[in-house]
C-alpha positions in Angstrom: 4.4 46.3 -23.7 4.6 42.8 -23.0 5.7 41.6 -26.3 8.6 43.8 -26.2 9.4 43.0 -22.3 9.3 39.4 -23.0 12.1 40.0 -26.1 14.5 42.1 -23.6 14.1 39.4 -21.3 14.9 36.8 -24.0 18.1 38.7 -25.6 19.5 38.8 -21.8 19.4 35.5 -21.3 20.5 34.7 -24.9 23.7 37.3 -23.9 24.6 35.1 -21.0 23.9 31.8 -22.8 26.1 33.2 -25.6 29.0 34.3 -22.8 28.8 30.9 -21.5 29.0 29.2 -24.8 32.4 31.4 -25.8 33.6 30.3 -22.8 33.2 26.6 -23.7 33.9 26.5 -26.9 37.5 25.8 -26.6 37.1 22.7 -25.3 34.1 21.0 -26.3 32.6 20.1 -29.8 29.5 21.9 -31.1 27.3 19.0 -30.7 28.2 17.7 -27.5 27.3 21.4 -26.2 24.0 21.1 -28.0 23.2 17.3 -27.4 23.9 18.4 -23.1 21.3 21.6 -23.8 18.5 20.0 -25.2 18.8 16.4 -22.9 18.7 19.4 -19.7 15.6 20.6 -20.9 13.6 17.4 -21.2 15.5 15.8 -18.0 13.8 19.6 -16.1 10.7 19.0 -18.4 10.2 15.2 -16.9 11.0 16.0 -13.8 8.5 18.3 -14.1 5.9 15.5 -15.1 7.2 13.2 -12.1 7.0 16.0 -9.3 3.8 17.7 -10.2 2.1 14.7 -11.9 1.3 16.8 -14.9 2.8 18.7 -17.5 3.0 22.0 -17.8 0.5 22.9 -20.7 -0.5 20.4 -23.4 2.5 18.4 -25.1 0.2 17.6 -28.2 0.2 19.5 -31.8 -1.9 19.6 -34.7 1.1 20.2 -36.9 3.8 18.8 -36.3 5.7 19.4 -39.7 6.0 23.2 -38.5 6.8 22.3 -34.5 9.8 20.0 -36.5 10.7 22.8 -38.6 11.1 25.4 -35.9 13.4 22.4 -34.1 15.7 22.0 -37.1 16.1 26.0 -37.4 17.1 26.2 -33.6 19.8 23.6 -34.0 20.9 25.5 -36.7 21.1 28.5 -34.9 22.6 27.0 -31.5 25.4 25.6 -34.1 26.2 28.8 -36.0 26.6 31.4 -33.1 29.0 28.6 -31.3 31.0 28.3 -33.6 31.0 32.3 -34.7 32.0 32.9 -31.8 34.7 30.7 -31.3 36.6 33.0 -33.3 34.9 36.3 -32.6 35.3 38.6 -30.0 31.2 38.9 -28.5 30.6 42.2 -29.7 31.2 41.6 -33.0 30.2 38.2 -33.3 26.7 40.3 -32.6 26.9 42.9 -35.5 26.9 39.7 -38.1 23.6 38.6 -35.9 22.0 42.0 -36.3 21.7 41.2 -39.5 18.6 38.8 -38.5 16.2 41.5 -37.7 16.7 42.8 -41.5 16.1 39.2 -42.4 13.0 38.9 -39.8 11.0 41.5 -41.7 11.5 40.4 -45.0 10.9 37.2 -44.1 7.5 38.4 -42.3 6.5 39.6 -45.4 7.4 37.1 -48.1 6.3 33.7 -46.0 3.5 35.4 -43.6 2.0 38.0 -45.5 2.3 40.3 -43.1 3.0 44.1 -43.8 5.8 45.8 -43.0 6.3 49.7 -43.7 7.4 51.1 -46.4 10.1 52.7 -44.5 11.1 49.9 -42.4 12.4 48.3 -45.7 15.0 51.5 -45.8 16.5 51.4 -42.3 16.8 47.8 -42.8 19.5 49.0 -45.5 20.7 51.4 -43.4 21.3 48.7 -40.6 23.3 46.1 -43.0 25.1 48.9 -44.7 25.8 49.3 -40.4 27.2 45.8 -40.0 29.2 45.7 -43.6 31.0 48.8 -42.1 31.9 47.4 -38.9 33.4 44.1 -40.4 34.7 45.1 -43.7 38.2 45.9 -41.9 38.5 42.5 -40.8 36.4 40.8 -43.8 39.5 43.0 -46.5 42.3 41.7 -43.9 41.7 38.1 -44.7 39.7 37.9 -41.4 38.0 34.8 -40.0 35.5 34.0 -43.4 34.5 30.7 -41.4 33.6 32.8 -38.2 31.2 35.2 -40.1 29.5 33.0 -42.4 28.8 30.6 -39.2 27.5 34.0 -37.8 25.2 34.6 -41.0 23.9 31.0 -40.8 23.1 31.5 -37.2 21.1 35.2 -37.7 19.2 33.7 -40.9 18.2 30.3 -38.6 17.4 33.0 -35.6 15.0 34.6 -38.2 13.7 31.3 -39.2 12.5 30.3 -35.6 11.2 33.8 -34.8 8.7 33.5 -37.7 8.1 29.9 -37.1 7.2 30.9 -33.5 4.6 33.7 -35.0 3.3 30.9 -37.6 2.8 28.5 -34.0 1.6 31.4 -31.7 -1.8 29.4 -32.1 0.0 26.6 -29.8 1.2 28.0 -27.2 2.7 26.4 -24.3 6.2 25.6 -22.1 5.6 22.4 -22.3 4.8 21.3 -26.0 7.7 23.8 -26.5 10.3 22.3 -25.1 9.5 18.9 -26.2 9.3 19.7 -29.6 12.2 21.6 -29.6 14.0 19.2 -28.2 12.9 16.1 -28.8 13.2 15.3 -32.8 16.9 16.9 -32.0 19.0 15.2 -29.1 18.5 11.3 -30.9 20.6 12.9 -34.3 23.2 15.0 -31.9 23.4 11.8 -29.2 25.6 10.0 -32.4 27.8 12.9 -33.0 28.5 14.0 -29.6 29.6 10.6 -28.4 31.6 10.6 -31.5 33.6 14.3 -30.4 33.0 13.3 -26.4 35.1 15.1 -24.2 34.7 14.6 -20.4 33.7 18.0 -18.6 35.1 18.2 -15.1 32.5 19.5 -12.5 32.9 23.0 -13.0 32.2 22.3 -17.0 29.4 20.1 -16.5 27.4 22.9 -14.7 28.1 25.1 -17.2 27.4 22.6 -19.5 23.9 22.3 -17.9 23.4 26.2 -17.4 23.2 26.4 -21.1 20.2 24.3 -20.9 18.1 26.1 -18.5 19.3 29.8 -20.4 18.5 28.5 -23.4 14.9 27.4 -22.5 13.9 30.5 -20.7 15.1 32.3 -24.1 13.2 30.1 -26.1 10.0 30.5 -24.1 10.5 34.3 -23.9 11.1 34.6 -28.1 8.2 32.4 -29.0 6.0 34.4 -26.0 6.5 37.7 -27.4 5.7 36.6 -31.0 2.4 36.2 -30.1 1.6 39.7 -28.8 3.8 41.4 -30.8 4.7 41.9 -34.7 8.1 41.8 -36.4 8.1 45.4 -37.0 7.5 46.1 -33.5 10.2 43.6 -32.3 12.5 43.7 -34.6 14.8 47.1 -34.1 14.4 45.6 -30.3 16.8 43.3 -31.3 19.6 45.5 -31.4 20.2 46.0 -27.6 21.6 42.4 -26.9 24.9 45.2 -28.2 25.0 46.1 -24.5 25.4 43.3 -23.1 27.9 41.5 -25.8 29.9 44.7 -24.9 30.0 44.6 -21.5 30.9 40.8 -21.4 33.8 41.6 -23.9 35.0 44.1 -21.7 34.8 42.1 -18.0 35.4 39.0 -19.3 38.0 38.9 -22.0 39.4 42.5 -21.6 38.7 43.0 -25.6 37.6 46.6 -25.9 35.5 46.8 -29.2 37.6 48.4 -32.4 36.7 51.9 -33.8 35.2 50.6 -36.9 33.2 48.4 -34.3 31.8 51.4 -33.1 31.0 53.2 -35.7 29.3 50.1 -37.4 27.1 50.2 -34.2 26.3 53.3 -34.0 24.7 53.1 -37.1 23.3 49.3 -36.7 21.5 51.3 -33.7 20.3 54.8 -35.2 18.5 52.6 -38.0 17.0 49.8 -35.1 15.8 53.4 -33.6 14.1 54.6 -36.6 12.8 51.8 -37.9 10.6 52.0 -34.2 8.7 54.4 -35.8 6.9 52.8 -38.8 5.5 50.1 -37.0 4.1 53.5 -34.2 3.1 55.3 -37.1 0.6 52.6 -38.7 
């Protein structure tokens, strides 16, 4: 059970890094949320250094090509779920990222070689078919196209770093982690942010800073269960971060999720559910 613990505890903290992010969004520009994330976690990750006089694991990689290609997919991700859900109430903005787990296992298969089920492949269809009902109302209605392709990109980069952590799970580590996820990225944000730079009052600037430290514990928690755990195991996992985007909708912004919503959910869910039971049954 680890794996799967250590993915619950990721997708809660993702939840409240993606409630916090909402809440930001209206003031601050994409990269100036990103550029403050990543320069948190290597301000923590040198304190770190400076306090206990070591870091914590090795900072060192025998491939660095993949450790930059995991960074770039997590800046793409962090960028597309922002600005999603700029536009989209939390719930839904999380029915166009259920889509990743579909993506995660075809993914698995075509760049790891890893097998998936048979019948995994099917629920995945029945999941999208899922998500395509619960935004087709709004998609039909001239809804916001910007919002949910900025979703898509985010769920196919999510997948991206997911399988990118299983491909590193031979390099494991908080520190090497953090500093190669953050690292290669902040010195192309820095430019950009300065560029959109808006001055966050105090209340703003924690916030602003929170995001860092949810955001690393999420990161370590994905690429920690990726190496006890396969996609097909994981995967359907994925679709409970639906409570919480719920729940926030509802005590935060008051935006109780639409019938189709639902019933897209419902059925995002039964297939997550079923789909459990290929990976059991090999």
């Amino acid at each position: 059970m680890r794996g799967p613990l250590l993915l619950l505890s990721a997708l809660g903290l993702f939840a409240v890094l993606d409630a916090n992010s909402k809440l930001l969004s209206g003031g601050y520009h994409v990269s100036q949320v990103l550029a403050f994330r990543y320069a948190v976690l290597l301000a923590l990750l040198a304190a770190w250094v400076i306090l206990r006089r070591a870091a914590p694991g090795p900072l060192g990689t025998r491939r660095p090509g993949a450790q930059l290609l995991r960074s770039a997919f997590m800046v793409g991700s962090g960028a597309g779920f922002f600005l999603s859900l700029r536009h989209l109430p939390l719930a839904e903005g999380y029915l166009v990222y259920f889509t990743a787990p579909f993506m995660l296992l075809a993914l698995f298969r075509v760049l790891l070689k890893e097998p998936v089920p048979a019948s995994a492949w099917g629920w995945c269809g029945v999941g999208f078919t899922g998500v395509l009902l619960a935004l087709w109302p709004g998609l039909s209605a001239g809804g916001a196209w910007a919002a949910y392709a900025w979703g898509m990109l985010g769920s196919f980069c999510h997948a991206m770093v997911l399988v990118m952590n299983r491909s590193l799970r031979d390099e494991p580590g908080m520190a090497r982690l953090i500093l190669w996820s953050a690292a290669p990225a902040l010195p192309l944000l820095v430019p950009w942010a300065w560029a959109e730079w808006a001055t966050p009052p105090a209340g703003d600037a924690l916030a602003l800073a929170a995001n860092g430290l949810l955001a690393g514990g999420a990161t370590i928690g994905l690429a920690a269960a990726f190496r006890y755990a396969s996609a097909p195991r994981l995967a359907p996992l994925e679709f409970s971060a639906l409570v919480f985007a719920v729940i926030a909708d509802v005590t935060i912004w008051g935006v109780w999720p639409s019938a189709w919503v639902w019933a897209g959910a419902a059925v995002v869910s039964f297939a997550g559910i079923m789909a459990q039971r290929a990976p059991r049954a090999a």
